[in-house]
Chimera marker file (.cmm) of the C-alpha trace (Angstrom):
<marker_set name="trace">
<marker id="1" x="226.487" y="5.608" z="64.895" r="1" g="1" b="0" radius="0.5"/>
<marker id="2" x="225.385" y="3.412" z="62.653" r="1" g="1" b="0" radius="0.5"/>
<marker id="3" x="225.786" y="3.746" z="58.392" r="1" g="1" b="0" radius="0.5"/>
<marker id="4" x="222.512" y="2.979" z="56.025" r="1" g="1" b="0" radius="0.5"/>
<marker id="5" x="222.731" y="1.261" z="52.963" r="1" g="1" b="0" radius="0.5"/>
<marker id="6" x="221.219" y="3.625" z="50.318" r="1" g="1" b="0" radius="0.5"/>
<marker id="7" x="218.759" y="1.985" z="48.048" r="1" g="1" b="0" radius="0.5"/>
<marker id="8" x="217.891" y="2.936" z="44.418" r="1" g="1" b="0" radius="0.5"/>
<marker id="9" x="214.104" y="3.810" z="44.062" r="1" g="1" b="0" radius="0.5"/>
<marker id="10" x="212.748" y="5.888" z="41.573" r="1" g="1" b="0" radius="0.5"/>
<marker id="11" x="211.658" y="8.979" z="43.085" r="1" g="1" b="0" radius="0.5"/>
<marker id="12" x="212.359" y="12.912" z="42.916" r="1" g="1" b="0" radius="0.5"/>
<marker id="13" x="213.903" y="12.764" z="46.581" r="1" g="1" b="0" radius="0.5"/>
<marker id="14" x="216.462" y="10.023" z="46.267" r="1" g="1" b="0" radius="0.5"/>
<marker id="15" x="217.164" y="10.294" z="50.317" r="1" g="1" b="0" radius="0.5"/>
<marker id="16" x="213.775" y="9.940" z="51.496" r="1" g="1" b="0" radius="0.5"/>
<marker id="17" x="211.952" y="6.579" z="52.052" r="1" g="1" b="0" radius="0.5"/>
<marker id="18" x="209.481" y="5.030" z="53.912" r="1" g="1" b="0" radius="0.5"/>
<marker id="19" x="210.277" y="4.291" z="57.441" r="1" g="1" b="0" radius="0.5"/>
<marker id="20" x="209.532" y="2.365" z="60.435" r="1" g="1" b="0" radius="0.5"/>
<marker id="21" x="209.667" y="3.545" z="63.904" r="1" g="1" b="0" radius="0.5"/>
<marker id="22" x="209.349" y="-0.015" z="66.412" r="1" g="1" b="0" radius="0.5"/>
<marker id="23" x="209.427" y="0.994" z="70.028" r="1" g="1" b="0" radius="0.5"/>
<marker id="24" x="209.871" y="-0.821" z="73.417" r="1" g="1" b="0" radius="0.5"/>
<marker id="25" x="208.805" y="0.931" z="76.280" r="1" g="1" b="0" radius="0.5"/>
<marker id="26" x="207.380" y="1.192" z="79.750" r="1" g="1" b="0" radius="0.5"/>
<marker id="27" x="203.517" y="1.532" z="79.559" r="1" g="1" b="0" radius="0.5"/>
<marker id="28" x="202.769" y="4.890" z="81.532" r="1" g="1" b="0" radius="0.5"/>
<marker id="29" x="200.048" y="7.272" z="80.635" r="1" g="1" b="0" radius="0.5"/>
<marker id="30" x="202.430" y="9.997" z="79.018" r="1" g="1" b="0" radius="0.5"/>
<marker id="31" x="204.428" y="7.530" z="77.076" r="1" g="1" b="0" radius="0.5"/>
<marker id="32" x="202.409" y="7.065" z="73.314" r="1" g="1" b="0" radius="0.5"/>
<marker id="33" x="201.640" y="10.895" z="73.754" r="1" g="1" b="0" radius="0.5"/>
<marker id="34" x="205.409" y="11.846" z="74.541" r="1" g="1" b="0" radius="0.5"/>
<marker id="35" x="206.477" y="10.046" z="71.431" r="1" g="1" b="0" radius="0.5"/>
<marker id="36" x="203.848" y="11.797" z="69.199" r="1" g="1" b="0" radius="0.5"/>
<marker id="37" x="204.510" y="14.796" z="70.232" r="1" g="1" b="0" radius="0.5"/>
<marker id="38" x="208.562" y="14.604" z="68.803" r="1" g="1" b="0" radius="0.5"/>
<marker id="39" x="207.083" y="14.223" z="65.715" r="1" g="1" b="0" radius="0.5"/>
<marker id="40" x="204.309" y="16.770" z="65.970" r="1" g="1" b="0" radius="0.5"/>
<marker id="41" x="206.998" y="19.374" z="67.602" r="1" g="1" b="0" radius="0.5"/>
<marker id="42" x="208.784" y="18.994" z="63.716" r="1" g="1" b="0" radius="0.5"/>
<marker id="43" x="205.046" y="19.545" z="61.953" r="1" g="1" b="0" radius="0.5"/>
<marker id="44" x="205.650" y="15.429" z="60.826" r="1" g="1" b="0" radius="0.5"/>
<marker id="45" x="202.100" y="13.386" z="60.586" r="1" g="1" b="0" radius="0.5"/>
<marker id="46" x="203.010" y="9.632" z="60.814" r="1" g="1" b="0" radius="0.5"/>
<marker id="47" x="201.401" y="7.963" z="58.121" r="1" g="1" b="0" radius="0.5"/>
<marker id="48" x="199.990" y="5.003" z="60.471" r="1" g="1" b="0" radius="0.5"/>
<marker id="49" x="200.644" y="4.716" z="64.043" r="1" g="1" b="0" radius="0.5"/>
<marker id="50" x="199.685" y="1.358" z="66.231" r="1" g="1" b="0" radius="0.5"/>
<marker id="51" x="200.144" y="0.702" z="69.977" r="1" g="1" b="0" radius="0.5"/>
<marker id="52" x="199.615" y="-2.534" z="71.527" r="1" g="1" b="0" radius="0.5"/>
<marker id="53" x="200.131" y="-3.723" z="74.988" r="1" g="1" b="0" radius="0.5"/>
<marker id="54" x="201.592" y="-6.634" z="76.277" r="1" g="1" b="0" radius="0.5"/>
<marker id="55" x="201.998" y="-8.098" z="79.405" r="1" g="1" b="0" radius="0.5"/>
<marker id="56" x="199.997" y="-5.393" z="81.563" r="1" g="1" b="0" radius="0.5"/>
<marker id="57" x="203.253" y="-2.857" z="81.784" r="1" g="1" b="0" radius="0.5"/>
<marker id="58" x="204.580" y="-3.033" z="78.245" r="1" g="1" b="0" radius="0.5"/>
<marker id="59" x="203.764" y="-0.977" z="74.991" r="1" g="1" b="0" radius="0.5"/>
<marker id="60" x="204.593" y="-1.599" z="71.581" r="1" g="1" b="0" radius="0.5"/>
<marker id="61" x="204.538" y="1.446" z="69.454" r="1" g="1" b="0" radius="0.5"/>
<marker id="62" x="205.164" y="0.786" z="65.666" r="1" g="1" b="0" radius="0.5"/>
<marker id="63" x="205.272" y="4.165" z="63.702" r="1" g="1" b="0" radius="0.5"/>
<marker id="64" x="205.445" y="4.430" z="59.615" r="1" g="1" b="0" radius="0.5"/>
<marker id="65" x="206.355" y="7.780" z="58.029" r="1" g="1" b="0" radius="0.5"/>
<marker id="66" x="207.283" y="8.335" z="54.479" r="1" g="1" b="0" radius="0.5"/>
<marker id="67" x="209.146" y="11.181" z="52.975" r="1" g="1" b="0" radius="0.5"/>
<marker id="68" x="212.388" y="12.063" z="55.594" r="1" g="1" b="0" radius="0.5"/>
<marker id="69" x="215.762" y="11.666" z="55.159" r="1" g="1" b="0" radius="0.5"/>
<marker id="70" x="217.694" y="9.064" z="56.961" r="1" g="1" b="0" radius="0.5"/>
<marker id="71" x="219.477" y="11.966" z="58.936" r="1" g="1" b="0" radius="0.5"/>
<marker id="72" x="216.247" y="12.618" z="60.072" r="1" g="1" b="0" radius="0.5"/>
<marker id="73" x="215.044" y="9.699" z="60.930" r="1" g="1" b="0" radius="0.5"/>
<marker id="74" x="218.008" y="8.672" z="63.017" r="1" g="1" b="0" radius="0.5"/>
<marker id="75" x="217.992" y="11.839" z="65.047" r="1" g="1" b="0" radius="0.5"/>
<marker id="76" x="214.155" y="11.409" z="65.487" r="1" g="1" b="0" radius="0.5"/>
<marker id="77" x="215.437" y="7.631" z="66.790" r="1" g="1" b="0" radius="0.5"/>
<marker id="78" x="217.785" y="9.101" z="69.043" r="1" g="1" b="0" radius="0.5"/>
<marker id="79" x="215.373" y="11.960" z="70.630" r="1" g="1" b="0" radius="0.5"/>
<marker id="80" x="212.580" y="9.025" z="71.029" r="1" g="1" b="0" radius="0.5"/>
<marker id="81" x="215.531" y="6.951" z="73.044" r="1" g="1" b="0" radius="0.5"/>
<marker id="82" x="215.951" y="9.658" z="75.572" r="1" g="1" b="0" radius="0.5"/>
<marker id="83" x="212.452" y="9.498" z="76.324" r="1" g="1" b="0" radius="0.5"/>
<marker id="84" x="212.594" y="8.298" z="80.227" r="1" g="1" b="0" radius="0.5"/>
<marker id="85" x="209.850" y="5.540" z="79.699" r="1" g="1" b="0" radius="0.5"/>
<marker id="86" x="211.306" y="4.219" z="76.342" r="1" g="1" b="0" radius="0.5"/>
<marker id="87" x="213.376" y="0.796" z="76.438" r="1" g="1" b="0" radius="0.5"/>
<marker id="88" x="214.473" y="-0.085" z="72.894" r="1" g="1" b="0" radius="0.5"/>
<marker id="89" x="213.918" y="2.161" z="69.424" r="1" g="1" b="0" radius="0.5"/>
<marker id="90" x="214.820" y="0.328" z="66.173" r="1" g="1" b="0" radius="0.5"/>
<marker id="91" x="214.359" y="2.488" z="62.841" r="1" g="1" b="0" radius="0.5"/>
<marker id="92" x="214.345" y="0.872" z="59.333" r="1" g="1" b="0" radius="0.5"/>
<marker id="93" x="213.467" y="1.192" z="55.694" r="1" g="1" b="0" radius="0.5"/>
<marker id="94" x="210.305" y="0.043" z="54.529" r="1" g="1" b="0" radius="0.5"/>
<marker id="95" x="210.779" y="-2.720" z="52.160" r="1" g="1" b="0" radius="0.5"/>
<marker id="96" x="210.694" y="-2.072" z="48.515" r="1" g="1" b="0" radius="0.5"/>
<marker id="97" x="207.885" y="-3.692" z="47.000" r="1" g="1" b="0" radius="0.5"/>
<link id1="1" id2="2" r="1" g="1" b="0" radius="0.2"/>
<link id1="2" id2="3" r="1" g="1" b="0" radius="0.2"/>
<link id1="3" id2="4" r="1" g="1" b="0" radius="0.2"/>
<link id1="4" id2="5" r="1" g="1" b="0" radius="0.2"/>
<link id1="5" id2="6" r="1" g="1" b="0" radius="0.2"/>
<link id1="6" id2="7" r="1" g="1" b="0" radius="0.2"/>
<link id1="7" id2="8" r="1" g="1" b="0" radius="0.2"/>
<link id1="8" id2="9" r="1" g="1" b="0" radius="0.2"/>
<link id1="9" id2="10" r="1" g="1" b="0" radius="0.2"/>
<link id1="10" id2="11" r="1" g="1" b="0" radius="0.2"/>
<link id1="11" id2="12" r="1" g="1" b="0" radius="0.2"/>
<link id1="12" id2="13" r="1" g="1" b="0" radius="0.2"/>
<link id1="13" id2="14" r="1" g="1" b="0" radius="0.2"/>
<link id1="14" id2="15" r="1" g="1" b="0" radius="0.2"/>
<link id1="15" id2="16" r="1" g="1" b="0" radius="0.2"/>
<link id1="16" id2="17" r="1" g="1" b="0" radius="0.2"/>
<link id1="17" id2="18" r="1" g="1" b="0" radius="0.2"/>
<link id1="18" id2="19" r="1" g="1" b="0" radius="0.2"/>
<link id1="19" id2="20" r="1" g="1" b="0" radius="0.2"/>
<link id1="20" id2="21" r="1" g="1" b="0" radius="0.2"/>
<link id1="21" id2="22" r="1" g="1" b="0" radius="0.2"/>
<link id1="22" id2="23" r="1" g="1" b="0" radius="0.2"/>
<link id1="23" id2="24" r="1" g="1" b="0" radius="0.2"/>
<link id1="24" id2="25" r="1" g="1" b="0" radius="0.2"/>
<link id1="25" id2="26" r="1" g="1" b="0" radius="0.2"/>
<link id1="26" id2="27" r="1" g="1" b="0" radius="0.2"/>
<link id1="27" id2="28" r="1" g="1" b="0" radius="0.2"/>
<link id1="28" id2="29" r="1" g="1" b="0" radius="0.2"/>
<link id1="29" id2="30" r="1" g="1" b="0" radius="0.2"/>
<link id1="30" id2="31" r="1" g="1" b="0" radius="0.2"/>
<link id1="31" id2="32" r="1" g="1" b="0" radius="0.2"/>
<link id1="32" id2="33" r="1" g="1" b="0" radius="0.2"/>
<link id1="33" id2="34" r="1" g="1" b="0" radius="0.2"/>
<link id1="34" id2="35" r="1" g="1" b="0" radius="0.2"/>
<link id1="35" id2="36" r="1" g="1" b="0" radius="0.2"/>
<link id1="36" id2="37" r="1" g="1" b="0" radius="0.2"/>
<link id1="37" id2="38" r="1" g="1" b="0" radius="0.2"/>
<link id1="38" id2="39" r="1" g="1" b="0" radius="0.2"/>
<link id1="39" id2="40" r="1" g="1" b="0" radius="0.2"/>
<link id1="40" id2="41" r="1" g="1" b="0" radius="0.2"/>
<link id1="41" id2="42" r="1" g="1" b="0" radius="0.2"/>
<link id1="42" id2="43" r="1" g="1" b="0" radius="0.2"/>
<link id1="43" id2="44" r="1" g="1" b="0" radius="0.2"/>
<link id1="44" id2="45" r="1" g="1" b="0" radius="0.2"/>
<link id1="45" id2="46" r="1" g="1" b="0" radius="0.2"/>
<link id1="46" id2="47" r="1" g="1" b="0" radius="0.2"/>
<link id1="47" id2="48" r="1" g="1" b="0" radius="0.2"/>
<link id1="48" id2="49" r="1" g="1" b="0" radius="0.2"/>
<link id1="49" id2="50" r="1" g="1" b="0" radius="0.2"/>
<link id1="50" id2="51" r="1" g="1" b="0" radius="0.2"/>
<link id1="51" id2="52" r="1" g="1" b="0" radius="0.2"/>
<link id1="52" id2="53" r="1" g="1" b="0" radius="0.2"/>
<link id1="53" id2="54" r="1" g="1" b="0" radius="0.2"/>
<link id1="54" id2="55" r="1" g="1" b="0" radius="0.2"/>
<link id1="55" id2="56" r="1" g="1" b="0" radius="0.2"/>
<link id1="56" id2="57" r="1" g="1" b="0" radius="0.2"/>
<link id1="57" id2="58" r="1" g="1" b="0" radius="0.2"/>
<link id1="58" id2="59" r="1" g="1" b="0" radius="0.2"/>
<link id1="59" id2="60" r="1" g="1" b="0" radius="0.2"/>
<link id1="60" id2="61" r="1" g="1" b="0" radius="0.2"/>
<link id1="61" id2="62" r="1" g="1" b="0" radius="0.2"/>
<link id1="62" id2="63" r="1" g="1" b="0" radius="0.2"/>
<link id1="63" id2="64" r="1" g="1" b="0" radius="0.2"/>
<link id1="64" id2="65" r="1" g="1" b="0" radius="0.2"/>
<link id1="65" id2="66" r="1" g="1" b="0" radius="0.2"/>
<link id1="66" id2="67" r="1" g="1" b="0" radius="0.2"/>
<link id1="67" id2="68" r="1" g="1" b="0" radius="0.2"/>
<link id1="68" id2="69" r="1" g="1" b="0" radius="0.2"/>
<link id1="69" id2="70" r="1" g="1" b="0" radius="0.2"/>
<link id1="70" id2="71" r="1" g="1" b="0" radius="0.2"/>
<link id1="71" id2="72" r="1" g="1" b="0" radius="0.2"/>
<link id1="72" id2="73" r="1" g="1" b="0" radius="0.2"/>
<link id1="73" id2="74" r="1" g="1" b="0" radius="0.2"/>
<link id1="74" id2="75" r="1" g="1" b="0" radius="0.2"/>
<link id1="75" id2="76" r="1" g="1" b="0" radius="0.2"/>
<link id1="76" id2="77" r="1" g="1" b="0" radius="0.2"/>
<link id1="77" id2="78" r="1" g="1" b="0" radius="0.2"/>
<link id1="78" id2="79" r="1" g="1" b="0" radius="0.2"/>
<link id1="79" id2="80" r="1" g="1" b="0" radius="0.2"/>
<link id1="80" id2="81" r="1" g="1" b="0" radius="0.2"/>
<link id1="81" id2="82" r="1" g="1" b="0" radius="0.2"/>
<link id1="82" id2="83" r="1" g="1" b="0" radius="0.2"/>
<link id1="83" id2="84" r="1" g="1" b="0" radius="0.2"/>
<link id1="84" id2="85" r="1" g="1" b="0" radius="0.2"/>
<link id1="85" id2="86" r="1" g="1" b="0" radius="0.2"/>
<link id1="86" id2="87" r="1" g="1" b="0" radius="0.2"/>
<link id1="87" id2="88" r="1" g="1" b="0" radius="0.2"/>
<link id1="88" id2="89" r="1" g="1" b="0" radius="0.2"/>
<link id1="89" id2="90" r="1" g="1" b="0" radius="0.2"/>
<link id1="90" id2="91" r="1" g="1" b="0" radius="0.2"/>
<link id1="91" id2="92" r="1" g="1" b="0" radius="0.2"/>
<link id1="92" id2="93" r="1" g="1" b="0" radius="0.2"/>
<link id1="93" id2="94" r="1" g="1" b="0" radius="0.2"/>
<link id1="94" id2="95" r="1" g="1" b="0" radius="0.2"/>
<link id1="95" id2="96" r="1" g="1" b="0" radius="0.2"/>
<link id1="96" id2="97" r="1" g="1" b="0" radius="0.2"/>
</marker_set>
């Protein structure tokens, strides 16, 4: 398990921040809709969602949602990694800008 640096930023929620979802996986039909849906099954919208792929049998999902805790976010991370098709999942803050 891995600790987050908490970061001052002026807001009523002082545990909820911008974050990125950036995920490796196998490109199969299900596999963009299988990750939406963890977030749809816990009424979450993503506030932007891109998918690129690469190479003919790769995707690159890159998912930005604002306004969860960073308990949530890491056990979102951790469902998305048990996804069969899924590779690599790295969660972060946004930056502050």
């Amino acid at each position: 398990m891995s600790t987050q640096t908490e970061r001052a930023e002026p807001s009523d929620r002082p545990d909820t921040g911008t974050y990125h979802f950036m995920i490796h996986a196998e490109a199969e039909a299900s596999t963009l809709s299988r990750v939406l849906e963890l977030f749809a099954q816990r009424d979450l919208i993503p506030d932007e969602v891109t998918c690129k792929r690469t190479n003919g049998d790769e995707l690159h999902i890159h998912i930005a949602i604002a306004g969860l805790p960073a308990n949530k976010v890491a056990n979102l991370a951790d469902r998305v990694r048990n996804i069969i098709p899924v590779m690599r999942v790295v969660s972060e803050p946004a930056p502050l800008s």
